[in-house]
Legacy VTK file of the C-alpha trace (Angstrom):
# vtk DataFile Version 3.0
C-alpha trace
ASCII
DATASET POLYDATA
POINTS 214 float
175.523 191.037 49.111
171.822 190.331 50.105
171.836 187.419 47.024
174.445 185.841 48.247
173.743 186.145 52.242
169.823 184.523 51.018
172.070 181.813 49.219
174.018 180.798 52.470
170.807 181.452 54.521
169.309 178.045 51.884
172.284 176.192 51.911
171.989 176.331 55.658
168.935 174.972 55.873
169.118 172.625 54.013
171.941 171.201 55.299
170.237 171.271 58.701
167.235 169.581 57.454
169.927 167.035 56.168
171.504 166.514 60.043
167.858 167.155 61.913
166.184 164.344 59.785
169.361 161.795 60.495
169.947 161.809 56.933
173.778 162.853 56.873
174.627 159.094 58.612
172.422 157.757 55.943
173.710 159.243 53.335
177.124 158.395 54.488
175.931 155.077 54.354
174.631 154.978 50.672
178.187 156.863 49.797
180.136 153.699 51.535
177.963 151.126 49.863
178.515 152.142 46.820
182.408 151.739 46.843
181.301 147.981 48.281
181.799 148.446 52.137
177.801 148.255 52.979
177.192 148.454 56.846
173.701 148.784 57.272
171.989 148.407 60.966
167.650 148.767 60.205
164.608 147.952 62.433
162.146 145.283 61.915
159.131 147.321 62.193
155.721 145.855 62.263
153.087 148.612 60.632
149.898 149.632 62.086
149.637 147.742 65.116
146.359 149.453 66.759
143.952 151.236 64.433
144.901 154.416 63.769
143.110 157.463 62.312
143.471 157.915 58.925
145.702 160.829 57.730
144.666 163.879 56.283
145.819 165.138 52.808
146.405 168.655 52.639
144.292 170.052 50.346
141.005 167.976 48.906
141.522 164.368 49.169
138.685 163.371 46.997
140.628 164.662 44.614
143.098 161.921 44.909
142.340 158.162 43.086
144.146 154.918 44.321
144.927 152.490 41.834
147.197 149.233 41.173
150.220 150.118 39.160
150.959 147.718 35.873
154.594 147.479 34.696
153.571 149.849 31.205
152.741 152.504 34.102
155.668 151.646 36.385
158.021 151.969 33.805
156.587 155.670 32.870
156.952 156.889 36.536
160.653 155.518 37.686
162.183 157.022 34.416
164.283 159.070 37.123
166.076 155.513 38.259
169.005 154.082 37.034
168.105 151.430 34.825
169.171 148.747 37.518
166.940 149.992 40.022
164.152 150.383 37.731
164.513 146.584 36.626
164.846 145.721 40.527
161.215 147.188 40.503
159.693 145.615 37.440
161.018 142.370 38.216
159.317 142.855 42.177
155.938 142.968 40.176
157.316 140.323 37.616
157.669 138.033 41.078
154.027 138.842 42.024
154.067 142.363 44.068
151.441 144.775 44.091
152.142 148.172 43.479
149.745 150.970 44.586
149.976 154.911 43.737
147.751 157.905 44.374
146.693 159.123 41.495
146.317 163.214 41.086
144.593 164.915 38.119
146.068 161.929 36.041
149.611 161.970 37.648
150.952 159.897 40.067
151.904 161.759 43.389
153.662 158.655 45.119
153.582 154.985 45.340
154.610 151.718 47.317
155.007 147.987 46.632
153.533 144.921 49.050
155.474 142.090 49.264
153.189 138.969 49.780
155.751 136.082 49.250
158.705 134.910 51.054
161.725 137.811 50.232
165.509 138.070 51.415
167.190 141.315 52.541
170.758 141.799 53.058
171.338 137.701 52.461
168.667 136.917 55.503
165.257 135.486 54.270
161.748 136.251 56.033
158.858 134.033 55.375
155.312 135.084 55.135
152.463 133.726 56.995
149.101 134.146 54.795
147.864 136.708 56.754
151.031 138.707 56.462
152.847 141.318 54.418
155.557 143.506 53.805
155.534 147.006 52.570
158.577 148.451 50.563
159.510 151.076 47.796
157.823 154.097 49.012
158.210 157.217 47.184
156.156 160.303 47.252
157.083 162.916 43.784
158.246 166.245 45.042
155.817 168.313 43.683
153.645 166.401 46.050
155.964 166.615 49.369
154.323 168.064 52.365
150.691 167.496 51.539
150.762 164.279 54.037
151.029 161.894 51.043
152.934 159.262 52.299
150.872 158.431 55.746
147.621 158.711 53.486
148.710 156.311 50.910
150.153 154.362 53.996
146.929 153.518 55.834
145.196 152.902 52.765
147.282 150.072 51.987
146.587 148.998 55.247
142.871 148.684 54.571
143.729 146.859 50.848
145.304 144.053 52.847
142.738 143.865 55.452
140.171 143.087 52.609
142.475 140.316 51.399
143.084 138.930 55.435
146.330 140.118 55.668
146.222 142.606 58.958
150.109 141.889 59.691
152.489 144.394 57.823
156.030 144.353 58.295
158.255 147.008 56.833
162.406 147.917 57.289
163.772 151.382 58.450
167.121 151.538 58.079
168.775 152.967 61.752
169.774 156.723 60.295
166.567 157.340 58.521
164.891 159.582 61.006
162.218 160.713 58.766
161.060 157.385 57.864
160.676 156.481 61.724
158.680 159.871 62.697
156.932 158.487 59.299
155.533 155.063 60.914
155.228 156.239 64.435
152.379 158.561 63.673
150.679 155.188 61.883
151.312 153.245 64.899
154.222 151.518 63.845
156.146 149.185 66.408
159.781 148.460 66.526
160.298 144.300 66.898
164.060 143.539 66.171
167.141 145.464 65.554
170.030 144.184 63.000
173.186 144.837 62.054
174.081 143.848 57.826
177.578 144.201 57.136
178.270 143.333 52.881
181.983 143.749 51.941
182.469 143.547 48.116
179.366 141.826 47.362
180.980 138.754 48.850
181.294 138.273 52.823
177.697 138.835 54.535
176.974 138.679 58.252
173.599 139.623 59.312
173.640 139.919 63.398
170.441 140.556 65.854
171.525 143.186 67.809
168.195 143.830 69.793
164.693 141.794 70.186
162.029 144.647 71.511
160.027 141.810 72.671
LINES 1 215
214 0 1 2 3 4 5 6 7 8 9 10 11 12 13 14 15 16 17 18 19 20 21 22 23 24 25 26 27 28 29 30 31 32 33 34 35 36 37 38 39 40 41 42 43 44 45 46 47 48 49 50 51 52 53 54 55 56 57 58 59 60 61 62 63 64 65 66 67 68 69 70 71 72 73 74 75 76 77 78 79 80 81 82 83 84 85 86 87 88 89 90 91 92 93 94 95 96 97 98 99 100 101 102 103 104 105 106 107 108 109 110 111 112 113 114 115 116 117 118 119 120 121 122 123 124 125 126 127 128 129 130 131 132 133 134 135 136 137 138 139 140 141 142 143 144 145 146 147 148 149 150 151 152 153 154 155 156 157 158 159 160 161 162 163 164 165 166 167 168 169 170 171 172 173 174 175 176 177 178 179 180 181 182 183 184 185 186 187 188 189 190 191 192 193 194 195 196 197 198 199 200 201 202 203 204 205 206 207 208 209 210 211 212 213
């Protein structure tokens, strides 16, 4: 009896977590676009807007390394993708992305792309000034959740792009993925403009501006 009442106690809060973080909507989401019927409404967020502090890993950060990611090392870390997702990735650094990871005791603890050309998303195409960029793709391993990986890795692509004179980021979060917005807030992150993609079938597209923050 005390198993099983511990087993209901997890399930429980886990499935909280789920609804508290906004991720039962956004899962709902992923369920419907993958029978074709893709409604997706997501902020255009620009990143780091005033200077923030930089984020503290838990534990010893000097123990950490940032590096670029090559497509031989890419290809080692997404092994958990499907193979079309994977490709999607390889053919981002293919189409000249960056990819940068933190680097642990000679494992990779999470990593993100930067977008410095023009891109489309959900049929609608942004265009990037040269002092501008767009961050996409994070993803922090789960041995390494809860160590304040993500805002670390964060800011310090924030001080990569400043080197190269880029000190605009942009970056999506999709409307239902509260995490991700507590995520960027802390960093300073602004909301700009909020759409609304619908994609039936892979064939009709509408892309609507719903709100301008402005």
């Amino acid at each position: 009896m005390e198993i099983k009442k511990s087993k209901n106690i997890s399930i429980f809060k886990r499935f909280w977590i789920i609804i508290n973080n906004g991720l039962l909507l956004f899962g709902i989401r992923n369920r419907l676009a993958k029978m074709g019927i893709d409604i997706d409404p997501y902020y255009w967020v620009q990143e780091d807007v005033e200077e923030c502090q930089e984020p503290k890993i838990k534990g010893d950060s000097t123990e950490y390394l940032l590096r670029y990611l090559d497509i031989e090392k890419l290809k080692s870390i997404t092994s958990y993708l499907p193979v079309s997702e994977q490709e999607k990735l390889i053919q981002g650094l293919n189409n000249g992305q960056l990819c940068i990871g933190l680097e642990h005791n000679n494992e990779i603890a999470a990593y993100m792309f930067i977008e410095l050309n023009d891109f489309t998303i959900n049929n609608k195409t942004f265009k990037l000034k040269d002092n501008e960029a767009y961050l996409l793709n994070m993803w922090t391993f789960h041995s390494y959740r809860n160590k304040n990986i993500a805002p670390y890795l964060r800011y310090q692509s924030y001080q990569l792009l400043k080197k190269q004179g880029r000190d605009i980021k942009y970056s999506v979060t999709q409307y239902f993925n509260k995490s991700s917005i507590k995520f960027k807030k802390k960093l300073n992150s602004k909301h700009l403009k909020l759409y609304l993609s619908i994609n039936l079938f892979k064939k009709y597209y509408w892309n609507l501006l719903l709100r301008d923050y402005k």
